[in-house]
C-alpha positions, -999 to +999 in steps of 0.1 A: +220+167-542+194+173-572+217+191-590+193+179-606+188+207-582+216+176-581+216+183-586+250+193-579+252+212-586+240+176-605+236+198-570+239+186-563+227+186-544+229+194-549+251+171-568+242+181-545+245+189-534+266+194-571+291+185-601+318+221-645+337+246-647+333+284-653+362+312-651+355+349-652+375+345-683+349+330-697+324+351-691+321+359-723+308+327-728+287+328-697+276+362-713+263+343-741+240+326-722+252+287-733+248+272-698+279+252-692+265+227-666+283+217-631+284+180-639+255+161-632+254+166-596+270+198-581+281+232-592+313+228-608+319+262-617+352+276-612+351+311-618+379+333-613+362+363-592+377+396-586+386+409-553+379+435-538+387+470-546+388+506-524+408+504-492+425+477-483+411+447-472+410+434-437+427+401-429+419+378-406+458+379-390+443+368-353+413+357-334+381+372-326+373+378-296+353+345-292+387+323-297+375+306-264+343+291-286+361+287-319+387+265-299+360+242-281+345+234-314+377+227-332+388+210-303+353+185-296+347+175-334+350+139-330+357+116-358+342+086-345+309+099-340+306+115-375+319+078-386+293+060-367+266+086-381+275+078-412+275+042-411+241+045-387+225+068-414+236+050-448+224+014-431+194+013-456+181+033-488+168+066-476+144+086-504+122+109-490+085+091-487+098+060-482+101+039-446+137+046-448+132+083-450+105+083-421+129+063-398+162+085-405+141+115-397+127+101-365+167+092-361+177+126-365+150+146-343+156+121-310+194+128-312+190+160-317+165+165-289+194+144-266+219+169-277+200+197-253+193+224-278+171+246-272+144+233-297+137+206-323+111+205-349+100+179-376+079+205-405+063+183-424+045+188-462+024+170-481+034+172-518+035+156-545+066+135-553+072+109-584+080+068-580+096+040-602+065+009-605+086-020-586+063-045-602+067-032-634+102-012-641+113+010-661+132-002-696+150+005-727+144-024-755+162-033-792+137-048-811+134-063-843+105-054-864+086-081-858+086-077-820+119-099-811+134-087-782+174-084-788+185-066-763+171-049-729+184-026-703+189-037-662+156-031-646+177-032-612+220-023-613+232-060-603+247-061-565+283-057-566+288-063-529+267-075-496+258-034-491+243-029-529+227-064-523+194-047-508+154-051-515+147-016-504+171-001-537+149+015-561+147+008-597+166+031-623+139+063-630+140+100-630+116+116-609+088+133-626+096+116-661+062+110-681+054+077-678+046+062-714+060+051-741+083+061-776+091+035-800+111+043-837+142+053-845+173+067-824+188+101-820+223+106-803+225+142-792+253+143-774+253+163-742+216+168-749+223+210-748+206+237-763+235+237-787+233+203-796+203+202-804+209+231-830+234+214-841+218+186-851+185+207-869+205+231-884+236+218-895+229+182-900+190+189-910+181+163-885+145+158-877+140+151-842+101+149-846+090+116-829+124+103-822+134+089-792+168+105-782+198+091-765+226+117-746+252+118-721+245+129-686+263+158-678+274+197-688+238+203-683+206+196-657+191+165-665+159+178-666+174+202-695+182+177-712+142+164-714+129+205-716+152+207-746+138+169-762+101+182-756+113+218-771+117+197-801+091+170-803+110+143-794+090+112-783+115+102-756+148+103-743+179+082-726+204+091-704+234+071-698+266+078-679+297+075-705+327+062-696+345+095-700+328+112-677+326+084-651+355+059-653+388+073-664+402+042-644+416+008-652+395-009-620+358-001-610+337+001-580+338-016-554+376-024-564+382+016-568+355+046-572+356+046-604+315+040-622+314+002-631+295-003-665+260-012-646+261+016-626+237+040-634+227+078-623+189+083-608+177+120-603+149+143-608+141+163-644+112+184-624+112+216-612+122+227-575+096+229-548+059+215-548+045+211-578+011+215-569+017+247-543+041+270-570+053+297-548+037+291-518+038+262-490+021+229-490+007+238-454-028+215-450-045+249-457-032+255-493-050+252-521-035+228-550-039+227-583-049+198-606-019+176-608-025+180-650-021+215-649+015+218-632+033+187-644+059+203-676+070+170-689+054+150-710+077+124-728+093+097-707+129+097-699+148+067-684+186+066-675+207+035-681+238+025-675+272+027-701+277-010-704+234-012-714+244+020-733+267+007-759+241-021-769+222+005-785+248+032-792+269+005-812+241-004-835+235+029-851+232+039-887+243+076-897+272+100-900+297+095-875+298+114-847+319+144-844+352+143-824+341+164-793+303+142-794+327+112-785+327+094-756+355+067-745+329+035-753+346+010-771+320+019-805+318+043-831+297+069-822+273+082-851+244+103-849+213+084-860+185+084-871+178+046-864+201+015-868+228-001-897+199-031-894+168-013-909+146-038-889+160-030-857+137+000-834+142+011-800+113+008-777+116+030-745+089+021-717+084+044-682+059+034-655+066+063-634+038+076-614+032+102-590+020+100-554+011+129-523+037+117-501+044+140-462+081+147-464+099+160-430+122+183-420+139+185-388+148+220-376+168+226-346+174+257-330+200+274-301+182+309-295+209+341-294+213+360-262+216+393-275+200+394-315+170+358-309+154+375-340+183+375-361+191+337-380+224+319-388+209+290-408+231+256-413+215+233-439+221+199-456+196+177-473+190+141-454+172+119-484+192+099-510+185+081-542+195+051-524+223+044-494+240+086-505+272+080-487+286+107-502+253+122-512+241+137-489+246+116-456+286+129-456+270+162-450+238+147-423+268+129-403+287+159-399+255+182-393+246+158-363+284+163-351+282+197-347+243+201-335+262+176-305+289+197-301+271+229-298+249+213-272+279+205-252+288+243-255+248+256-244+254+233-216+282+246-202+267+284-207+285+292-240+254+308-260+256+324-293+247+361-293+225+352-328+203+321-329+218+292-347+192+271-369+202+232-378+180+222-409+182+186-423+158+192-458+141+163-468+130+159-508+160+176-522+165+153-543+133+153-560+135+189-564+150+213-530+111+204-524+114+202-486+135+236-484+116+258-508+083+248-492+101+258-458+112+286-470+081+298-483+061+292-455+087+313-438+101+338-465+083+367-448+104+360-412+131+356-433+134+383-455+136+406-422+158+384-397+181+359-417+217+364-416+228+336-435+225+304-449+250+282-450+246+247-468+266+216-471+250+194-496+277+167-489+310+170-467+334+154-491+333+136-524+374+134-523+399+146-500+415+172-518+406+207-520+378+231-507+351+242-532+332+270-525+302+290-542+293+320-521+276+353-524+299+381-529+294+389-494+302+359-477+334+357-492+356+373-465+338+353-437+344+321-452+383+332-459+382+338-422+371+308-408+394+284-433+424+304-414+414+290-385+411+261-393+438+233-391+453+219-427+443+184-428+467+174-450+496+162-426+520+163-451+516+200-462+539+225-454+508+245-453+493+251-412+456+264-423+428+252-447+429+287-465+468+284-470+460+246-484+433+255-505+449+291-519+476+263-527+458+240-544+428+264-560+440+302-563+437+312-600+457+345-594+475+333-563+459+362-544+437+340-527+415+308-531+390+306-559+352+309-552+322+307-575+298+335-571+272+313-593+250+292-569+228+274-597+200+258-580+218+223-575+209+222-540+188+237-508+207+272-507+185+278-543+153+289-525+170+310-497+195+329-523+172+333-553+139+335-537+145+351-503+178+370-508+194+354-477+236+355-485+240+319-492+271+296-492+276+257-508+310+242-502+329+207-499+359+191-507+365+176-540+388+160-561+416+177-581+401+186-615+432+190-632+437+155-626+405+143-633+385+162-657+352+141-646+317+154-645+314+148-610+327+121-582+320+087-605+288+068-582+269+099-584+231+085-575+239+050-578+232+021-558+272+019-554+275+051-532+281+030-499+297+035-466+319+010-481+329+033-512+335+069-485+358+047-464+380+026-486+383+057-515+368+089-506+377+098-469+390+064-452+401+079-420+372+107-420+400+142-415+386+156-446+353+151-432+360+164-397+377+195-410+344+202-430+323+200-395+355+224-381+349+245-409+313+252-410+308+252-372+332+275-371+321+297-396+285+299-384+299+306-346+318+336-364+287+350-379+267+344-352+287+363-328+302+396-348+296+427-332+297+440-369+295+414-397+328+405-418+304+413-453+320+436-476+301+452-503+328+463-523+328+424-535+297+428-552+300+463-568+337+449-586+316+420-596+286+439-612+314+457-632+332+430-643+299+415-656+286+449-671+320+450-692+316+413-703+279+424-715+292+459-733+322+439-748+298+410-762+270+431-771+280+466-773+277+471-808+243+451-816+232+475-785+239+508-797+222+499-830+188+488-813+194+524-784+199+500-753+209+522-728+239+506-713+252+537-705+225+545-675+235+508-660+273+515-659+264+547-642+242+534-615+274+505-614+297+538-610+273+551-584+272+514-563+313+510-560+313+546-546+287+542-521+305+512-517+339+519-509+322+555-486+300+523-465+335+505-464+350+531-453+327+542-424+326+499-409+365+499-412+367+528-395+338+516-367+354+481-364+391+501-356+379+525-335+386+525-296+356+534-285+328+507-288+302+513-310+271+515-293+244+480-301+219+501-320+251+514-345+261+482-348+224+468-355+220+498-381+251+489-397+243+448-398+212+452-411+223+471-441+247+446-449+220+418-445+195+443-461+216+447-491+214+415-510+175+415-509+182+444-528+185+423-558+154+405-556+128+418-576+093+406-568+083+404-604+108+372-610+127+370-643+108+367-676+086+336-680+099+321-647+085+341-615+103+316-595+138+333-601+140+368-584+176+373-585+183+398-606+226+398-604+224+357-600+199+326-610+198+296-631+202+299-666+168+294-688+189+265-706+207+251-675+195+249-641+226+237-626+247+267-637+237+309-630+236+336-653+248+373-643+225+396-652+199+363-660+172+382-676+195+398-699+214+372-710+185+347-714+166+374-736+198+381-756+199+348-760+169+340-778+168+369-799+199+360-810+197+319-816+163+318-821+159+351-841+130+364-820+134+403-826+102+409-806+124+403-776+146+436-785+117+451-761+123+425-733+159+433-735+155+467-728+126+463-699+155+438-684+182+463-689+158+492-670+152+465-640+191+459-638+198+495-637+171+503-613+182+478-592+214+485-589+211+520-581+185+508-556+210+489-538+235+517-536+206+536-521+205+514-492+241+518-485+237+558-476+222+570-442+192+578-453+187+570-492+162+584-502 
């Protein structure tokens, strides 16, 4: 995943496909607006979220009525295909624009097509995508002042086995990184944050003027990390993968799954979707802007790997590092500027350069019988960095099972009553470009027939738990389906995924943990923050308690083989068939409600929650400045009525003996569709027209990672760490929007609302 955005989220992908962690009882510090990253790949946030309030909720204590279907697909997921899809589909490096992306997607559409669903589709776009120089790589050099070359990072990570042993891998880069050159004295920042960075100006009086920067990857999006290098006129920066974030191991890859010290993370730091389209598709028709007026970054970045890393981290002059700035490298880390040896200088070279490149989608379709105009979309990203096992070919193998196994079910005349879409993204991982320009081509259809969008940036990165992010909506749906689900942990007590994962993730012990926060990390970005479709990302992961890691260790390495997913991730592929169980089950489910299992009364207790985290962090500097909080917690009060009233009435429809008749049920799905494109607003957020979310989108200082009440927080933010009291107006203008959009979506819950 890009998350990046893996990226992840890092994104991961979405890291992915991310990837991190965030409880409501921290949303204080979410509040704040210090975007606490979900690794370096995925969304990693782990927020507590309340539940539900009003009546009682509805359990899932039996089948639906289409137990018949659920049972087939259960039933026909077959390990050995997904295995042999996996090992067909990782076989070479696979980035989009590339011979090994053209040939996966031609892999893809002919299976599909075999598979007898009703239609396939390759949608292709030409854009503009970013590429390492093979002849002349990318590198990171100690010199001495007369030019000596001491040291110099890998311009390829050394082949560890006969699978990493490949022509095809691509040099270490990050996508859309300036190519040139920054030479002079280094700068460790740490995580590369925001508030490292004002750490280092304001309490060390560091300046970062000219300096070529080294950080850590994680907490934050990559691309962050260079935004926030640029923000202050940096000539460069370096990005490395520390030890104790990678390898808490005593063994390494391909000996465990643990990062081995060449290993090294690749990923974009651009923006999602076309560069030279913004908001709308690359179709052949479009116009395009000059490549010089769209590209934001304009100092090179390189990653590295930890064991290159400490050659240059071990050599600098300056006051010592503080304790939470310090990784688990064998050194003493100090801050900089420059080296003990006042001859030494660091000399950072990128040869990056950018290309119009066709990337491909395949779309695959099963029309519904009763609602054709009314989508269940099922999405995962096929291109990787280089073989993406894990990243985000787990997912691909598993999408390909159940495209097969849904065939088999249209053959035999089991037909959804919605249409089904199968989407395999391409350019995710350069930026979620083949999704957003999809969707954008597209977002009019959408915004008026799509039910959901469900995306699996990668199946599993460990076979422990489920992690899910969701909109407040899907919540229930998804709780449904893991309870029909088989555990696929044998030797549990526990019969269901939702009793193993409430076991194993369930902050209250109520009932399993879920992220309302999205990020942009992977391909649900677009359809969530831009279109308004209810969006979930989920996959199994490791136990964080155990490992507090950034992410799974290979993330976007050349190490992140077949070999790796079936010796240390998912050897004998359950985990991995219980994710194509899940998710086909789950979209059957939605596909085939009479009335859809989404309960509002999710996302009014959550708007409340947020609205007292905001009144307890800034109630006081508010009432000074007149910000009228007091007209947003009434239009919050006047949501979780109309909420629990609209509750009321579908509990009492679903119940009832007699059926309700289609057009009742229509009127009641679409206002539950309807209802989160009620917090889009077509203006976008402040400076960033992208992000139309208004309750959920990426923080301004951390892609990876979501704000509530974004434009809010993001303008608090600035005026209060970067003293900018002309944005007291902004903050009130973002307050008004927040209130009127609110009260607008408890409008569309009445009869007639207006």
């Amino acid at each position: 995943m890009t998350l990046d955005s893996e990226d992840v989220y890092q994104k991961p992908g979405w890291g992915r496909k991310q990837f991190l962690v965030l409880f409501v009882c921290s949303l204080l510090f979410m509040a704040v607006g210090v975007g606490i990253g979900f690794g370096v790949g995925r969304n990693h946030s782990n927020q507590e979220i309340p539940t539900a309030s009003g009546a009682e909720k509805e359990t899932a204590t039996s089948p639906p009525s289409g137990s018949h279907a659920v049972d087939t697909i259960l039933r026909n997921i077959n390990k050995e295909n997904i295995k042999a899809n996996l090992r067909n589909y990782t076989s070479r490096p696979r980035m989009s624009g590339t011979s090994g992306g053209y040939e996966l997607v031609q892999v893809l559409y002919n299976s599909w097509k075999s598979f007898g669903i009703d239609e396939v589709k390759v949608a292709p776009y030409d854009v503009l995508m970013s590429y390492p120089n093979r002849t002349n790589p990318n590198r990171v050099q100690l010199l001495t002042s007369s030019g000596d070359l001491v040291f110099q990072s890998a311009l390829f990570e050394p082949a560890l086995d006969s699978l990493s042993n490949n022509s095809e891998i691509i040099p270490p880069f990050n996508a859309f990184a300036a190519a040139g050159i920054s030479e002079g004295d280094l700068v460790y920042v740490n995580y590369g944050r925001i508030e490292d960075f004002r750490y280092l100006t304001l309490n060390k009086s560091i300046d970062l003027k000219g300096k070529t920067l080294i950080a850590r990857y994680g907490k934050i999006f990559r691309g962050d990390k260079v935004k926030n290098a640029q923000r202050y006129n940096a000539s460069g920066i370096i990005m490395y993968t520390d030890p104790s974030d990678f390898n808490r191991g005593n063994t390494t890859y391909p000996n465990s799954w643990w990062m081995p010290p060449s290993g090294l993370q690749r990923g974009t730091v651009g923006s999602d979707g076309d560069y030279l389209t913004p908001l709308y598709p690359a179709t052949d028709y479009a116009y395009r802007m000059d490549e010089s007026e769209v590209l934001q970054l304009k100092i090179p970045a390189q990653p590295i790997s930890y064991g290159d890393a400490q050659h240059f981290l071990s050599e600098m002059a300056g006051e010592e590092a503080p304790p939470d700035w310090r990784g688990d490298l064998p050194i003493t880390y100090k801050l900089g500027p420059g080296f003990s040896n006042s001859s030494l200088r660091i000399r950072l070279e990128v040869n990056n350069f950018e290309e119009k490149r066709t990337v491909e989608n395949v779309i695959g379709y099963i029309k519904g019988k009763t609602e054709p105009d009314r989508y269940i979309l099922m999405g995962n990203h096929h291109d990787a960095w280089v073989f993406g096992a894990i990243d985000p070919l787990s997912g691909t193998a598993v999408l390909s099972e159940l495209v097969r196994v849904f065939g088999d079910m249209l053959k035999s005349g089991t037909r959804p009553d919605r249409t089904i879409v199968f989407c395999a993204w391409g350019a995710e991982e350069h930026g979620l470009i083949g999704s957003t320009e999809w969707v954008e081509e597209y977002m009019k259809v959408l915004y008026e027939r799509a039910v959901a969008y469900l995306n699996v940036d990668y199946a599993v990165d460990y076979n422990y738990v489920l992690y899910a992010g969701t909109s407040p909506l899907l919540q229930d749906s998804l709780y449904e389906a893991t309870k029909l689900v088989p555990n696929p942990d044998s030797s549990s007590s526990a019969k269901t995924l939702y009793d193993a994962w409430k076991a194993r993730d369930s902050s209250d012990g109520a009932e399993p943990s879920v992220y309302y926060s999205l990020g942009s990390g992977s391909d649900m970005a677009t359809f969530y923050q831009r279109a308004g479709v209810p969006s979930i990302d989920m996959w199994f992961t490791y136990d964080e308690n155990k490992w507090d890691i950034l992410s799974y260790p290979v993330y976007h390495s050349a190490y992140e083989t077949v070999y790796l997913y079936e010796n240390f991730i998912d050897p004998d592929y359950t985990y991995t068939a219980t994710m194509a169980q899940l998710w086909g089950v789950l979209a059957w489910n939605i596909a085939n409600e009479d009335i859809l299992k989404y309960d509002v009364r999710r996302y009014a207790t959550a708007i409340t929650t947020f609205i007292n985290s905001l009144k307890k962090t800034f109630g006081e500097k508010w009432a000074k400045q007149n910000v009228n909080i007091g007209a947003l917690e009434s239009a919050a009060q006047n949501l979780t009525a109309e909420a629990a009233t609209f509750y009321d009435k579908v509990h009492h429809m679903r119940s009832s003996s007699s059926a309700a008749s289609v057009l009742q049920n229509r009127m009641i799905n679409d206002r539950l569709t309807q209802f989160e494109r009620a917090f889009i607003d077509c203006e976008g957020l402040p400076g960033r027209p992208m992000y139309k979310h208004v309750m959920f989108a990426p923080s301004m200082y951390d892609s990876y990672s979501d704000n509530s009440f974004p434009g809010i927080v993001d303008t608090m933010n600035e005026i209060e760490h970067q003293h900018a009291v002309e944005k007291w107006a902004v903050l009130k203008q973002q307050v008004s929007i927040a209130t009127f959009t609110i009260q607008s979506a408890a409008n569309t819950l009445k009869d007639i609302g207006l």
